[in-house]
N, C-alpha and C positions, 0 to 999 in steps of 0.2 A: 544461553541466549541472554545477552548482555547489551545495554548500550542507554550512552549518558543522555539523561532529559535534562536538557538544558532550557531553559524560558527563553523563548523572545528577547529581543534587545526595545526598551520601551522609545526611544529615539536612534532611529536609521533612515539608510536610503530603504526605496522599494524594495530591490533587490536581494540587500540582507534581510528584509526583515519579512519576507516571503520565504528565503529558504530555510530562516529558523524558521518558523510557525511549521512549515511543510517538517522539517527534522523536528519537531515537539511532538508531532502527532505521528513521525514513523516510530519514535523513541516510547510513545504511549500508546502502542501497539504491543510492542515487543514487553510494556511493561505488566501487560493486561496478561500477556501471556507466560511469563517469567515463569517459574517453579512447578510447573505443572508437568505431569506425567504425558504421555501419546494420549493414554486413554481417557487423560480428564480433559485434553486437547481437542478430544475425537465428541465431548459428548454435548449431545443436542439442546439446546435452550428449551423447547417446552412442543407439543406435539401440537400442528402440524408439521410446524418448521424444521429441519435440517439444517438449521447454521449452526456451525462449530469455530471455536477461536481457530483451527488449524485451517477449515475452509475459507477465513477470513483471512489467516495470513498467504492463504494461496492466491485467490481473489487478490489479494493486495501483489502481489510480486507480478500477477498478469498485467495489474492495472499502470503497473512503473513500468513496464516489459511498453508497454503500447504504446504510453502517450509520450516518453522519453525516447525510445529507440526505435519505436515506427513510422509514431507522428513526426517528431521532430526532427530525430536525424536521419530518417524514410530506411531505416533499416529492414531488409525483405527476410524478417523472424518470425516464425510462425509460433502461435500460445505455446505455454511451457505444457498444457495440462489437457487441449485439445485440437484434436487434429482436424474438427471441423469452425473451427474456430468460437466456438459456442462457451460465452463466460462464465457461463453457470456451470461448467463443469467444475471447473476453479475449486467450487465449493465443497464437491465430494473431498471429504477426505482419506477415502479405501487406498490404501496401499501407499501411504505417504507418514511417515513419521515427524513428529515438529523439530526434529534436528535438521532433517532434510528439506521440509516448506522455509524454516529461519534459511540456510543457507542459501536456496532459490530465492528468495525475498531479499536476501542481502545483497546477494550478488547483482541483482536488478536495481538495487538499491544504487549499489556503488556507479552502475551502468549512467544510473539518470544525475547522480550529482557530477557525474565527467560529463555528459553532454550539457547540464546547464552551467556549469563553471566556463564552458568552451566556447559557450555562444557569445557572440558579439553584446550583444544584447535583449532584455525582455523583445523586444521587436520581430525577433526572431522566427519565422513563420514554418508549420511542416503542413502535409496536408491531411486531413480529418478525412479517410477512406468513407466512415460510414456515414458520415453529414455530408459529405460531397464537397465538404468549404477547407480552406487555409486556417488556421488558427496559429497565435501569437503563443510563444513561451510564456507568457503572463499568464494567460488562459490557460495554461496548462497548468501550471502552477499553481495558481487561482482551483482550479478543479478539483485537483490532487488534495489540497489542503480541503476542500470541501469532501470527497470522496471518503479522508483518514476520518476528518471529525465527526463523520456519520456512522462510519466501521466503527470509529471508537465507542458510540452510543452503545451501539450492540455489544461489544466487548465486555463495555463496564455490568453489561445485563446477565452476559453468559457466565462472566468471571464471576458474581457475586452467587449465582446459582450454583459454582464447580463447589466454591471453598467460603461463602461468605464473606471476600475481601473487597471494597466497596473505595470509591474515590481516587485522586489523581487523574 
């Protein structure tokens, strides 16, 4: 599970410079999770909680899976991980291996930079089933980067707990 963290460009348009920020933080993801076994993947940050780096990166391939290919380009896909649609299943990670969540995660990965390469425009509107409203590819985009940089929090907390390795 590999893939380049590249910074931000410190002068761009919007649009470049939204989809690096959104690629720094899928890139520091993957990097949180790097070198780690299934089992140091699977293991829980601190009791009551149940987050695990592998629940996050399942979490994370749902949350590209929705706002990319449901919202946007109204594609009728049901969750990768629930059949009642409930996000919090995402986060179990019983019966999933981190070869297998990276690959799902990837693969939704590649899904949402083909539909935002393809859009006309930020402007670009799909509709928000569970808010009842349209939303803008910005707002999407906009989300997403908020959504990574908060997983990422937790990440840097569960990661320092597995092995001790701290920053980036």
């Amino acid at each position: 599970m590999e893939m380049d963290r590249i910074g931000p460009p410190l002068r761009a348009g919007e649009r470049e410079t939204l989809r690096a920020f959104l690629d720094f933080h899928r890139a520091t993801l993957v990097l949180k999770c790097q070198g780690l076994s299934d089992e140091e993947l699977r293991r829980r940050s601190m009791p009551p909680s149940t987050l695990t780096l592998l629940g996050l990166l399942r979490h994370m391939a749902e949350v590209e899976r929705t706002w990319f290919r449901r919202v946007i380009d109204a594609e009728d896909v049901p969750l990768i991980w629930s059949a009642t649609g409930d996000f919090q299943e995402a986060y179990d990670p019983t019966g999933s291996t981190g070869a297998d969540a990276f690959e799902v995660w990837q693969r939704e990965v590649e899904h949402a930079r083909r539909i935002e390469r393809e859009a006309e425009s930020l402007d670009v509107t799909g509709h928000q089933a569970r808010w009842g409203e349209d939303v803008s590819l910005r707002l999407v985009m906009l989300h997403m980067i908020h959504e990574y940089a908060r997983h990422n929090g937790h990440a840097d907390f569960l990661r320092e707990g597995i092995d001790g390795s701290v920053g980036a």
